[in-house]
N, C-alpha and C positions, 0 to 999 in steps of 0.2 A: 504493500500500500504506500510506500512511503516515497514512490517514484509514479504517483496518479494523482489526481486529482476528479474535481467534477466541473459540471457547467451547471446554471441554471434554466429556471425553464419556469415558466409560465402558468404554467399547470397546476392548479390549487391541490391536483390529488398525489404528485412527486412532494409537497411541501414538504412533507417530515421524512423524507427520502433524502430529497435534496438537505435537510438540516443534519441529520445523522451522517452524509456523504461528511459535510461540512465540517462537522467535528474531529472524523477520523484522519482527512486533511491536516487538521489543524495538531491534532496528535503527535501526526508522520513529522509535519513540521518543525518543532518540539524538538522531537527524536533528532531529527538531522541540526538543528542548532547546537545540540548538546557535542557534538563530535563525535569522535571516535574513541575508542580508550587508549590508554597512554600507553599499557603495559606493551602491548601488541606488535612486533616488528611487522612491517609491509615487505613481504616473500615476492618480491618483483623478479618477470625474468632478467637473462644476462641483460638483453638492451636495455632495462629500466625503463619503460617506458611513461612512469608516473613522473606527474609534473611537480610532485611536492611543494600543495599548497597548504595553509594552515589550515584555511576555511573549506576548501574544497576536498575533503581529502581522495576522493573517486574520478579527479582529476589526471587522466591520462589521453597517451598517445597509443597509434599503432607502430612504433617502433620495435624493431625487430621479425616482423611479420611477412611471410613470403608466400606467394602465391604457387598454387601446383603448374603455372608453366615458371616457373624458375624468379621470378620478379620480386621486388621489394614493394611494400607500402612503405608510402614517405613519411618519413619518420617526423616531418614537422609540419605538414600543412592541416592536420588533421587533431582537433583534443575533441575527446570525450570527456563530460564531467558530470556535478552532479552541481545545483544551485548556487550562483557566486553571489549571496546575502552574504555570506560571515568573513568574505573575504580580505585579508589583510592590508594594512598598505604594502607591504612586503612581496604579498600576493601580486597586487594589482601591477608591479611592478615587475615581478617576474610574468607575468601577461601580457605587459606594454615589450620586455626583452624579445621574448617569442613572435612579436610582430603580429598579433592576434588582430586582422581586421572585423572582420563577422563573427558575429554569435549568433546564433538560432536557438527561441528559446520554444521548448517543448509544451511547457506545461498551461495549466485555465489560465482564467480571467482570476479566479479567486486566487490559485497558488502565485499569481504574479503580486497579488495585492498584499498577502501574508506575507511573504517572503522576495520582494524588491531586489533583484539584483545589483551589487555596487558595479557603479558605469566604469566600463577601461576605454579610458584617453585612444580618440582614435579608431573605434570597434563601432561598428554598425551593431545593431540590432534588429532582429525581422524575428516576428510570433508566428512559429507553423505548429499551433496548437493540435494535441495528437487525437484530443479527447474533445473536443467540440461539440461534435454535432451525438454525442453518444450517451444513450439515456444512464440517468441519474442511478438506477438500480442496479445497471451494469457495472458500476466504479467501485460497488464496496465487497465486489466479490475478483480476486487476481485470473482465476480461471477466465471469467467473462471477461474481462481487461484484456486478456491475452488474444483472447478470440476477438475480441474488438480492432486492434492493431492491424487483425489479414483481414476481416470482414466488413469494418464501417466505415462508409462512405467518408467521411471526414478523416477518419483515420489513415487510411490510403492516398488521401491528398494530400493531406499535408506532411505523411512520409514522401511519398514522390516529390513533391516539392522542395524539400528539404534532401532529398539527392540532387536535383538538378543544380540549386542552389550550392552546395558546396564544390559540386563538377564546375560551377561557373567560377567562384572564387578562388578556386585551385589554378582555372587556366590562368589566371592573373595573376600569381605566385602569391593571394592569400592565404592567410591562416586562418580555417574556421572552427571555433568551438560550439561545439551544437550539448545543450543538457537538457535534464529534467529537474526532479526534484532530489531525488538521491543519485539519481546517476546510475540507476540499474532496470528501470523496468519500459519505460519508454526511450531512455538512451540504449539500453541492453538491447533490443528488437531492433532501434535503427543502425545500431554497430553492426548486429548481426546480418541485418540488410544489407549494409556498405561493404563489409567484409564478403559475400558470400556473392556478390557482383563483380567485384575485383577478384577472386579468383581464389579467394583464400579457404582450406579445407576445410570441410563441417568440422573436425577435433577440435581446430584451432579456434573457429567460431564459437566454439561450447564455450570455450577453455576462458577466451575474452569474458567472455556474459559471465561465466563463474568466477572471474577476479575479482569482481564484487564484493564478495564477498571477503576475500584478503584484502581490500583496500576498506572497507568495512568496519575490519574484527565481528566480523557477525559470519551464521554460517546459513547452512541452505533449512535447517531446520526451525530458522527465525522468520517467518512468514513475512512478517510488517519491514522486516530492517534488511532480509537477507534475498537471495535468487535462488530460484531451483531449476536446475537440470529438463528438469520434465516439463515447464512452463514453457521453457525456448522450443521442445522438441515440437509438443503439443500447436504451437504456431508455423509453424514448418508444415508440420503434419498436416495441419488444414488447408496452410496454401497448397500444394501439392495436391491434395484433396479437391479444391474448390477449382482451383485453375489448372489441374493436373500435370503442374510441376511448380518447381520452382521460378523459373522463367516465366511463366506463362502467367504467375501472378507479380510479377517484374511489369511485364507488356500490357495486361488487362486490368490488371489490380492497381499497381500504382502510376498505369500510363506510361512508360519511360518507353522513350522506341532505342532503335541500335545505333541513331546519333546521340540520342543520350548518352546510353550504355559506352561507348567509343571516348566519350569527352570525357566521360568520369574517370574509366582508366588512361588514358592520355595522360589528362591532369595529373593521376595520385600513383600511378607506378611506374618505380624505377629499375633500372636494370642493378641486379645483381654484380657488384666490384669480385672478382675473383682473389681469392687468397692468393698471396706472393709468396713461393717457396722461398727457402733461405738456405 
């Protein structure tokens, strides 16, 4: 829950639907202000690919990341995070280093109002809300959230949008950080979309979504704070299901044609440097 939010709606018989969403928002909220625990080392792999921020701590890159035809994802045009409200001066700074033009922020209208992002000098902002158009009753259950991401209308716009969007800011040698609210459940689905476009294995795609949880200190058995395994497979599963592949909910699902598809990896993959014998 703690990377969803809700929308409102009009409708006098969601009101105490839409108030209960509101609360558990407000919880996850909470939760993610408090941080993370101290005791906990962050188990990154070799490339390190966490941005080491105070406030952010689910702030990372795809560095180190290589696609099954031999290629690299760029290790710098690309952060995933989780909400920049508690973010540092220190933070903000190490943001403005990285050259961070664009952010795309994931989450409602309410989680923007709760939890205000601090602005980085420099950084566009654009809202490709994931959760918009998708009823109030679906958001306090993860299952239906999950299923909402392949199936609702709103949902699939504004994931496609938010891939074309970084494919355009990439060709321009921007840097874009795209979040949620924790950085695991609507960031987790659109990493695993970006990843799984570029070329990169489903193990490695699990593997991403499950970091979460070590950048966290929380585990898959933490519902509210943590990722499970089976939430990612279960959205796969559907598309596949629905669109009868994965591609095919790439094409119909969230629109992207094979100029898309083309720009994006253009943009974000590099060629593999060979190791130098000695």
């Amino acid at each position: 829950m703690g990377c969803y939010g809700l929308v409102f709606t009009s409708s006098k018989s969601h009101f105490t639907t839409v108030i209960s969403a509101l609360i558990m928002v407000v919880a996850a909220a909470l939760t993610v202000f408090a941080g993370p625990a101290a005791a906990a080392p962050v188990a990154a792999p070799i490339a390190n690919p966490s941005v080491h921020l105070q406030g952010a701590p689910n702030a990372r890159t795809f560095a180190g990341y290589t696609t099954t035809d031999g290629r690299l994802v760029s290790p710098t045009l690309l952060i995933r995070s989780d909400n920049l409200a508690s973010l540092t001066p220190s933070d903000v700074a190490v943001l403005r280093q990285r050259k961070v033009g664009s952010i795309i922020d994931l989450r409602t209208v309410v989680e923007r109002a709760v939890q205000p992002d601090r602005p980085i000098p420099g950084a566009t902002v654009t809202v490709h809300d994931v959760l918009s158009t998708t009823a109030p009753a679906t958001l306090v259950d993860l299952n239906s959230a999950y299923r909402a991401f392949v199936l609702d209308p709103g949902s699939r716009l504004a994931i496609g949008n938010t891939v074309r969007q970084i494919a355009r800011q990439a060709a321009q040698g921007k840097v874009t950080l795209f979040h949620c609210s924790a950085g695991k459940d609507r960031t987790g689905w659109v990493s695993a979309v970006l990843l799984t476009l570029l070329g990169v294995d489903r193990a490695k795609v699990e593997q991403d979504y499950l970091d979460s949880n070590t950048y966290r200190h929380t585990s898959a058995a933490d519902r509210l704070n943590g990722v499970n395994a089976s939430w990612l497979r279960s959205s796969f599963a559907l598309a596949d299901q629905r669109y009868g592949s994965f591609a095919g909910y790439a094409a119909r699902g969230l629109g992207l044609t094979d100029g898309d598809l083309n720009a994006l990896r253009d943009a974000l993959l590099v060629p593999m440097t060979p190791r130098v014998s000695r």
